[in-house]
C-alpha positions as CSV (number, residue, x, y, z in Angstrom):
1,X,0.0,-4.9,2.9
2,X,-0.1,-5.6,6.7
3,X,3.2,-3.3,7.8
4,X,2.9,0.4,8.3
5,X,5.7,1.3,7.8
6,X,6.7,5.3,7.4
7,X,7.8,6.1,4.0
8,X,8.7,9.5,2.4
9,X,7.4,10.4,-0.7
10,X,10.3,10.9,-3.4
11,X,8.8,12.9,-5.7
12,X,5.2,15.4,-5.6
13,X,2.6,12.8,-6.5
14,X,-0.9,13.2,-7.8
15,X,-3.6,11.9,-5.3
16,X,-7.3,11.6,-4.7
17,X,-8.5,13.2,-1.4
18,X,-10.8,9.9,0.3
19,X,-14.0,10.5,0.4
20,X,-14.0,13.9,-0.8
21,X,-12.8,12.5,-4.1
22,X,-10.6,16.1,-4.8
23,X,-7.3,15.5,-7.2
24,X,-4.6,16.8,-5.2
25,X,-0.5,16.6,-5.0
26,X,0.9,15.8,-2.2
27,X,4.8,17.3,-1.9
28,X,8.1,15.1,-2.0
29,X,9.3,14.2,1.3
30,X,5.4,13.9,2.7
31,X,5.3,10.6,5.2
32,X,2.9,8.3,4.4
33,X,1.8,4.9,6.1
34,X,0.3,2.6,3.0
35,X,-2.9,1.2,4.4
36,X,-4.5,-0.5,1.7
37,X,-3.2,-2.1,-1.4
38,X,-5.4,-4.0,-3.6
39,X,-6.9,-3.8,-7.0
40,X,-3.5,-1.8,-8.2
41,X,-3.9,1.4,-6.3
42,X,-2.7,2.3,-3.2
43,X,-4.2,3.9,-0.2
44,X,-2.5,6.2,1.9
45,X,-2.4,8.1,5.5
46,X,-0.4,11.3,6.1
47,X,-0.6,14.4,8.3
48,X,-3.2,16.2,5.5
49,X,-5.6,13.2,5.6
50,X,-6.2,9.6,3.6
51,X,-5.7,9.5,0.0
52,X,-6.1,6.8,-3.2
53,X,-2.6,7.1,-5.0
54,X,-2.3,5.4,-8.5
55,X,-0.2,2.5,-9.6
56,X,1.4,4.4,-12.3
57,X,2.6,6.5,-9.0
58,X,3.9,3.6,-7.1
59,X,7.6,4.3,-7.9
60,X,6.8,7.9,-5.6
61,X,6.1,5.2,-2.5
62,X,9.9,3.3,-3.4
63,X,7.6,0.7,-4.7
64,X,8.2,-1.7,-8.2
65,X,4.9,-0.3,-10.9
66,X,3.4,-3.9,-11.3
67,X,2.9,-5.2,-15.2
68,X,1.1,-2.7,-17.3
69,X,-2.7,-3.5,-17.6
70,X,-2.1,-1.4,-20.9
71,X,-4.0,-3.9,-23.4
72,X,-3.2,-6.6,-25.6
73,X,-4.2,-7.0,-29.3
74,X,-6.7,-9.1,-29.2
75,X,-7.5,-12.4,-31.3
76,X,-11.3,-12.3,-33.7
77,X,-14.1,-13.7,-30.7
78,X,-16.6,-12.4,-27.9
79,X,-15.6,-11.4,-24.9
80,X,-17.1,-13.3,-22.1
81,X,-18.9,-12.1,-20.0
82,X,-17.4,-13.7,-17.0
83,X,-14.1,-12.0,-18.1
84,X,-16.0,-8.7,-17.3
85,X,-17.1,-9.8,-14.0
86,X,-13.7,-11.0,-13.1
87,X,-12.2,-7.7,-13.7
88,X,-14.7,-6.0,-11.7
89,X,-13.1,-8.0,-9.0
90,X,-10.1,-6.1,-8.5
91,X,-11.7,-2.8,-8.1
92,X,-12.0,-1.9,-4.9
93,X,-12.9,1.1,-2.9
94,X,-10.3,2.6,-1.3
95,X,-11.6,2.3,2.6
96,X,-12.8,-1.0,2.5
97,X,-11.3,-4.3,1.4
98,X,-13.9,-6.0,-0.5
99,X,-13.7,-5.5,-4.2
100,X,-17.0,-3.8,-5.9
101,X,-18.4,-7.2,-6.9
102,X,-18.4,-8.7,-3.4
103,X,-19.6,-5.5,-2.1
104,X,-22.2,-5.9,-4.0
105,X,-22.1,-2.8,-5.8
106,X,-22.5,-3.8,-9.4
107,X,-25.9,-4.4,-10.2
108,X,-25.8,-4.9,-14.3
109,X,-23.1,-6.0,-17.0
110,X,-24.1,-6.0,-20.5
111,X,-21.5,-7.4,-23.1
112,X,-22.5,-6.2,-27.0
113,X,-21.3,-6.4,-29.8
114,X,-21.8,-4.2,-32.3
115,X,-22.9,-4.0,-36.2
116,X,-19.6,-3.0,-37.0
117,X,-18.1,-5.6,-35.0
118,X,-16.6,-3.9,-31.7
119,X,-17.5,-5.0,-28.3
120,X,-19.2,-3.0,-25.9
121,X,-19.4,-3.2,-22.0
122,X,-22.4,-1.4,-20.1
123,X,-21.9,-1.8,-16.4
124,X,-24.3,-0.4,-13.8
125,X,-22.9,0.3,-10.7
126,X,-23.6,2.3,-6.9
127,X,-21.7,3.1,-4.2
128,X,-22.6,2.3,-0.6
129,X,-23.3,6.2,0.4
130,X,-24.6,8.5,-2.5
131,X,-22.3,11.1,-1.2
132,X,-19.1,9.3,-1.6
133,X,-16.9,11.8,-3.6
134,X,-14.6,8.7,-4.5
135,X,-17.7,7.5,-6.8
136,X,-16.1,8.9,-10.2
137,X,-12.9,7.7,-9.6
138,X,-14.0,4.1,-8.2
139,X,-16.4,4.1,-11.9
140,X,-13.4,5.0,-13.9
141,X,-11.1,2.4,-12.1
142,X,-14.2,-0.2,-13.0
143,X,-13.8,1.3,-16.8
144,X,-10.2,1.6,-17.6
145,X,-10.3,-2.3,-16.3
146,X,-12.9,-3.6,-18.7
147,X,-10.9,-1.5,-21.4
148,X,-8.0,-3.6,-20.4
149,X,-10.0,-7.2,-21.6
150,X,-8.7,-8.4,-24.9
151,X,-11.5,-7.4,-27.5
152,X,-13.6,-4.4,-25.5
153,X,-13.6,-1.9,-27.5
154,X,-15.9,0.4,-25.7
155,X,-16.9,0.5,-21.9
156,X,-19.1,2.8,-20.2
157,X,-19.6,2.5,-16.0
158,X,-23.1,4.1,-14.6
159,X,-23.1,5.2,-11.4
160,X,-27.3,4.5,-10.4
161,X,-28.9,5.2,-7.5
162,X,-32.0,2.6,-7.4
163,X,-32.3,0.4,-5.7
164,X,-30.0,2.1,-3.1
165,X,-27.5,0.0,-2.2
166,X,-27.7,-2.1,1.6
167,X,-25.1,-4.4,3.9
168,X,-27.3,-7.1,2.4
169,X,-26.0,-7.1,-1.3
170,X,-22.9,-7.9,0.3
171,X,-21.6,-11.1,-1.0
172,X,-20.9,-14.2,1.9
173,X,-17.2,-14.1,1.1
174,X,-17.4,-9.4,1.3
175,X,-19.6,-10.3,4.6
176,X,-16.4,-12.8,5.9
177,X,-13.9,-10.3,5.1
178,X,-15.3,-8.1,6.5
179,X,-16.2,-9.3,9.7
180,X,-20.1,-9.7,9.4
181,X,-20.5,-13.7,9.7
């Protein structure tokens, strides 16, 4: 979204502080400027600060809540791995727009299946600053987005440390969007 357009909040709406990564509501009427909207989340400016505002909220902002990524049953087969990777692709963190693969912040994805026949997704992932309080809610955005891929049954997102992560493990398209080539 390139306008910044005021809008007023029509309704108290639950928000994550950026960076702190603190749950908060921000009170009907607030004004807010939308400055980033990718991956299905909205980020925000207002007079208290920046803030990640959900897409189950957008209705609050006097926007249309896209299609549910609620999931569908899903047919007997593996999940692909790609399919995992793709996903990961619209999770981005909420100050910079360059989803978490391009940023080069996931380093593993492990598809399984297990004895009893469910799928399994093991994702290792950083952040670019280990400080970054949006870290949980960035790993559960990455999460509730595998869950949503017809036939995961199970998906657990590590936040790791090592090796720390570096402008370098930016992808060449992140590095064009952003600026650095």
């Amino acid at each position: 979204m390139s306008e910044h357009n005021e809008i007023l909040l029509s309704r108290d709406t639950e928000a994550i502080q950026i960076p702190a990564g603190l749950k908060t509501t921000i009170p009907a009427d607030t004004r807010v400027i939308i400055t980033q909207n990718l991956g299905g989340s909205y980020t925000i400016a207002c007079d208290y600060g920046l803030f990640r505002i959900s897409e189950s909220d957008a209705d609050a902002l006097g926007l249309e809540q896209k299609a549910s990524s609620k999931k569908a049953e899903h047919p007997a087969g593996e999940v692909a791995e790609e399919s995992v990777w793709d996903q990961l692709r619209t999770v981005y963190d909420p100050e910079i727009p360059v989803n978490i693969v391009d940023l080069g912040l996931v380093y593993d994805c492990q598809v399984s299946n297990s004895s009893d026949g469910e799928t399994h997704v093991d994702v290792k992932m950083t952040l670019t600053a280990p400080g970054c309080g949006m870290g949980p809610a960035i790993a559960q955005d990455a999460r509730l987005k595998i869950l949503a891929i017809p036939g995961v049954d199970e998906a657990n997102v590590e936040l790791v440390w090592d090796p720390p992560w570096s402008q370098e493990m930016i992808s060449e398209a992140g590095k064009m969007k952003l600026g650095l080539i």
